[in-house]
N, C-alpha and C positions, 0 to 999 in steps of 0.2 A: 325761185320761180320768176319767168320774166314780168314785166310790166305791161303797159299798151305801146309807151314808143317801142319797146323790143321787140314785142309782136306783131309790129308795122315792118319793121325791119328785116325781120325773120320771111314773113311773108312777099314785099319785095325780090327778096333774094329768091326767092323758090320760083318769084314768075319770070325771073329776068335769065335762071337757070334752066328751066323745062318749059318755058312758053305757055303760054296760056292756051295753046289747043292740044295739049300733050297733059295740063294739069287732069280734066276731069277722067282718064282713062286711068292716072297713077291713082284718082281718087277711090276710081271704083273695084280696081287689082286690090288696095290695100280693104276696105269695106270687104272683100270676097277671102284675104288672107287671115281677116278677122273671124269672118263668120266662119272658116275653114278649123280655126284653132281654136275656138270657141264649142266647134260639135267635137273637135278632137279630145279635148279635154272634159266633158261630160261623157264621152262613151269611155276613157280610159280610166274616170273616177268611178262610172257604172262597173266596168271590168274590175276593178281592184274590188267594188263592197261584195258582188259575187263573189270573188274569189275567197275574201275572210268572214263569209256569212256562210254556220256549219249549214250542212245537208240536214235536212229533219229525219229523223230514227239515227243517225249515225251517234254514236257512241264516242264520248269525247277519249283521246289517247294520255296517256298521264309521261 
């Protein structure tokens, strides 16, 4: 895991690469790719516990 100098550095490099009026737009695309996969992944875990939760009256198969 980095430190503080390498997070100084890390961050340097990212404004010297995308500029500093280009950072908050990459900030906000990724914040939106998060909350994107984040609802993708609770509807697909909803999906799967439907899917292996029986129907009620149904008769289990042997």
């Amino acid at each position: 895991m980095p430190g503080g100098p390498e997070i100084w550095i890390i961050v340097a490099l990212v404004v010297v690469l995308f500029g500093g009026s280009r950072l908050p737009k990459i900030a906000r695309n990724l914040g939106r790719a998060q909350g994107e996969l984040k609802k993708g992944l609770s509807e697909g875990n909803a999906e799967v516990a439907k899917e292996s939760k029986p129907e009620s009256g149904a008769t289990p198969q042997a």
